[in-house]
MIVOTOR-574746 format. One record per atom (N, C-alpha, C): residue number from 0; residue in one letter; atom name; x, y, z. Coordinates in steps of 0.02 Angstrom, whole numbers, plus 32768, in hexadecimal, padded with zeros to 4 digits. Last residue first. Layout:
N
num	residu	atome	x	y	z
NUM	a	CA	X	Y	Z
...
//
This chain:
80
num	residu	atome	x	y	z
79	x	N	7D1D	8160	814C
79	x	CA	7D3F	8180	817C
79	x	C	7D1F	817E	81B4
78	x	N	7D32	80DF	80DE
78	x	CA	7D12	8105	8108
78	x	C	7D39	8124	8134
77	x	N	7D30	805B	8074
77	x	CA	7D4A	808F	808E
77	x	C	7D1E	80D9	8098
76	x	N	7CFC	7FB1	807B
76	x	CA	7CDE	8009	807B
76	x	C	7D03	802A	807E
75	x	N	7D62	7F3D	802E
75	x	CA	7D43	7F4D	806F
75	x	C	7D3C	7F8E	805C
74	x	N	7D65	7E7E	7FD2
74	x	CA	7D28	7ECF	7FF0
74	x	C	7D41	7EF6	8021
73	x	N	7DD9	7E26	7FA4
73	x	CA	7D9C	7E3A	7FDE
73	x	C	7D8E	7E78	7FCC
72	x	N	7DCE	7D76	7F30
72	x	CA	7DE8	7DCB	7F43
72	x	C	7DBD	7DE1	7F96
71	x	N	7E01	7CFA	7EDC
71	x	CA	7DCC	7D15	7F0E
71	x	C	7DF3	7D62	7F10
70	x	N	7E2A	7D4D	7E46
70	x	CA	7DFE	7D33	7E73
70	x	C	7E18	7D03	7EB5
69	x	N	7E66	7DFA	7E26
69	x	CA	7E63	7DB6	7E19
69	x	C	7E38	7D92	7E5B
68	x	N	7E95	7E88	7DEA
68	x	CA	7EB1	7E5B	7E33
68	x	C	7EB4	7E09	7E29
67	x	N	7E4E	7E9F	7D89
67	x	CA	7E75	7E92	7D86
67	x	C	7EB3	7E80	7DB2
66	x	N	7DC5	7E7E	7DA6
66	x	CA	7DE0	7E3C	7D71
66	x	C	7E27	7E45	7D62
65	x	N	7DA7	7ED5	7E0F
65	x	CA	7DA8	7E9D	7E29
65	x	C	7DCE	7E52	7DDD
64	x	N	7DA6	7F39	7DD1
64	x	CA	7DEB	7F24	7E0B
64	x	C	7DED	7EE9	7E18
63	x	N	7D42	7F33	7D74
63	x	CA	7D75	7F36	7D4F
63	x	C	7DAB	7F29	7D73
62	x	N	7CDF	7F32	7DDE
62	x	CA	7CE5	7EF2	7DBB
62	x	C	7D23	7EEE	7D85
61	x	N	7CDB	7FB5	7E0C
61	x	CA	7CF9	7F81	7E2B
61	x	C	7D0B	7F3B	7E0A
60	x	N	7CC6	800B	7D98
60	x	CA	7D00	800B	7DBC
60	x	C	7D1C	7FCA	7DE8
59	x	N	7C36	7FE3	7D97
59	x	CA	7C64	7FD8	7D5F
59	x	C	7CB3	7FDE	7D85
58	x	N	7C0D	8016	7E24
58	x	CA	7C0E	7FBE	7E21
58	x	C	7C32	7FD1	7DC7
57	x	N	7C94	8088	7E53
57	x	CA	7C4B	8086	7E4F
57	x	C	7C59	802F	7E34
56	x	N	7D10	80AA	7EA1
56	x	CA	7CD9	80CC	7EBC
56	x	C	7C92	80BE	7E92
55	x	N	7D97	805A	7EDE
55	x	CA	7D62	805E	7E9D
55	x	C	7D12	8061	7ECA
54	x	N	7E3A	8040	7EF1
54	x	CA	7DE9	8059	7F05
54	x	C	7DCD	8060	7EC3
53	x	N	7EA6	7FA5	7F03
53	x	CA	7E74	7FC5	7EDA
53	x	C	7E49	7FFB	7EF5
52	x	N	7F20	7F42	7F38
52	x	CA	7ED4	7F68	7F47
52	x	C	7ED9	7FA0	7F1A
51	x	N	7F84	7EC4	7F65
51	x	CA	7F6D	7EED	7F2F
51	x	C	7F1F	7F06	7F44
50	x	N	7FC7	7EA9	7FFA
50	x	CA	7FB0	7E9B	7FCA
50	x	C	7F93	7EC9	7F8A
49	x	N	806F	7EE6	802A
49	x	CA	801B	7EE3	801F
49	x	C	8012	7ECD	7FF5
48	x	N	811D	7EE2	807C
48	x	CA	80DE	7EC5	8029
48	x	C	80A6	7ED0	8052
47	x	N	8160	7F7C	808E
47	x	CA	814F	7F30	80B5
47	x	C	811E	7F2E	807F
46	x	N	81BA	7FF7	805A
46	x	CA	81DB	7FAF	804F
46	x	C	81A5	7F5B	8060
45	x	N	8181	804E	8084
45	x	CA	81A7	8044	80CB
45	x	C	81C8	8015	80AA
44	x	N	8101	8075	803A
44	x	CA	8150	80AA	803E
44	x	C	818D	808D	8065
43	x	N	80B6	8010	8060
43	x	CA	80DE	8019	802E
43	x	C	8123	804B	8042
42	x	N	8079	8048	80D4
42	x	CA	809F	8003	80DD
42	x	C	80E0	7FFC	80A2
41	x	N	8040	80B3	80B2
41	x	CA	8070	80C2	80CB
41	x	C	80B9	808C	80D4
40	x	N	7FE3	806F	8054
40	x	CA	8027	808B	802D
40	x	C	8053	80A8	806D
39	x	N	7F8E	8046	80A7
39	x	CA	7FBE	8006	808E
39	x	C	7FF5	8039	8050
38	x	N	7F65	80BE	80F8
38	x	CA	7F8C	808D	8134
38	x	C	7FB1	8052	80F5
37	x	N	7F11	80D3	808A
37	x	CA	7F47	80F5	809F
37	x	C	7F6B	80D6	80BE
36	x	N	7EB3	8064	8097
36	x	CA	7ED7	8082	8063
36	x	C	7F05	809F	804D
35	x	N	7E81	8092	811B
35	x	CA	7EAD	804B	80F7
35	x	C	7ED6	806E	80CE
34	x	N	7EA0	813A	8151
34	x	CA	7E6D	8105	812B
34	x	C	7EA3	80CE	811F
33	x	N	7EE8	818E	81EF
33	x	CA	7EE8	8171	8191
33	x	C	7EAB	812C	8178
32	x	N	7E64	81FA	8223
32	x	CA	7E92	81C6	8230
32	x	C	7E93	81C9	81E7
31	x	N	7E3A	82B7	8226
31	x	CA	7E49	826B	821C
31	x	C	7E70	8242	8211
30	x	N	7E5E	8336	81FE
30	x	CA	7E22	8330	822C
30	x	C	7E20	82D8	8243
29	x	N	7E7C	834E	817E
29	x	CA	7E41	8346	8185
29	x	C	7E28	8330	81BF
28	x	N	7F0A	8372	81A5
28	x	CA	7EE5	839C	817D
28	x	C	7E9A	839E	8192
27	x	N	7F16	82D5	81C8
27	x	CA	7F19	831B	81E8
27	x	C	7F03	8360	81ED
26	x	N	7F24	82A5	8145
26	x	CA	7EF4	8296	8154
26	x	C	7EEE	82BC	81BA
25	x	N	7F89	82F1	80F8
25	x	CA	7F4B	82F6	80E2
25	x	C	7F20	82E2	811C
24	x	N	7FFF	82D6	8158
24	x	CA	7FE0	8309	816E
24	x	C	7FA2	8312	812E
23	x	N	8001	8252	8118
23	x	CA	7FF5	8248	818A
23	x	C	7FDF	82A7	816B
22	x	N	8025	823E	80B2
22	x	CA	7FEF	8223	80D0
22	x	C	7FCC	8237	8112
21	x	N	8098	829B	80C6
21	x	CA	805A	82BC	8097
21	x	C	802B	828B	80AC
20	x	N	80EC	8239	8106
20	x	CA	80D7	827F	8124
20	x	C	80AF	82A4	80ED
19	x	N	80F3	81CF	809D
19	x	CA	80D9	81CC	80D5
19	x	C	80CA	820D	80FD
18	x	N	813C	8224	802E
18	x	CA	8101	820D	8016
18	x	C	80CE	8203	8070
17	x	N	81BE	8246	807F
17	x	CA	8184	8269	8060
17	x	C	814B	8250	8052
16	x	N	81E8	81A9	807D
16	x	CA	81CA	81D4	80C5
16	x	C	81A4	8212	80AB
15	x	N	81FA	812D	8053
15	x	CA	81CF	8163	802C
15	x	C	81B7	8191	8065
14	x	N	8293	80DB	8093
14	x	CA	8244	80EC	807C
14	x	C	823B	812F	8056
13	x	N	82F0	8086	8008
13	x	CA	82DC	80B2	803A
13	x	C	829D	80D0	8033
12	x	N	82F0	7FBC	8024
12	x	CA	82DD	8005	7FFE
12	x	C	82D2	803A	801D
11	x	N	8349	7F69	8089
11	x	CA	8304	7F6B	806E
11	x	C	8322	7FB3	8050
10	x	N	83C8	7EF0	805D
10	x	CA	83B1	7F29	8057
10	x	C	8362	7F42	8053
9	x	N	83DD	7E53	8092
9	x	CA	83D6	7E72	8056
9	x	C	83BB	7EAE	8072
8	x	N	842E	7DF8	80E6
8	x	CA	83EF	7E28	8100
8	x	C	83FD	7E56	80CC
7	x	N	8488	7DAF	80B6
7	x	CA	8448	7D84	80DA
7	x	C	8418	7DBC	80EE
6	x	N	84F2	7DB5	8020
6	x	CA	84CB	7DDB	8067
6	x	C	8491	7DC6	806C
5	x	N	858A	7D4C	8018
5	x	CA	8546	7D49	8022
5	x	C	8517	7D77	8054
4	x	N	8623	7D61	7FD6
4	x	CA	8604	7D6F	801B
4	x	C	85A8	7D74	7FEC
3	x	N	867E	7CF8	7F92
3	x	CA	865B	7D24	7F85
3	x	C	8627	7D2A	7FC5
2	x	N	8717	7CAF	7F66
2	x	CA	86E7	7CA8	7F9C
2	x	C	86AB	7CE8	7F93
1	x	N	876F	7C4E	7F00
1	x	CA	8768	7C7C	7F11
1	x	C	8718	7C8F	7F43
0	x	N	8807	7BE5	7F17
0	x	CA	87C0	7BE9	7F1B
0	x	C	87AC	7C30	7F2F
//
């Protein structure tokens, strides 16, 4: 019988630490915290799931994120 080892803590992905230190010093640059937006690709680079988000800066834009996300969905401002 042949036995095959099972890995129970699968590999996460390596992060995207460049990508994260261009977030952190754009928004340094400016004087400011990270926006959502930012805070869910940092999440990304790291391997951890988000949900899907979209910006969209006018109402044609939005209604095109919104059919292609899908329904229910949420809203939120981005602001500094």
């Amino acid at each position: 019988m042949i036995m095959k080892q099972v890995d129970l803590f699968p590999q996460a992905p390596k992060p995207d630490r460049i990508l994260v230190a261009r977030i952190f010093e754009a928004a340094r640059e400016k004087n400011r915290y990270i926006l959502g937006l930012e805070a869910f690709d940092i999440l990304k680079a790291y391997g951890i799931p988000v949900v899907n988000t979209i910006f969209a800066k006018t109402v044609e834009e939005t209604v095109i994120a919104a059919e292609e996300i899908g329904y229910p969905l949420v809203m939120k401002v981005v602001s500094p």
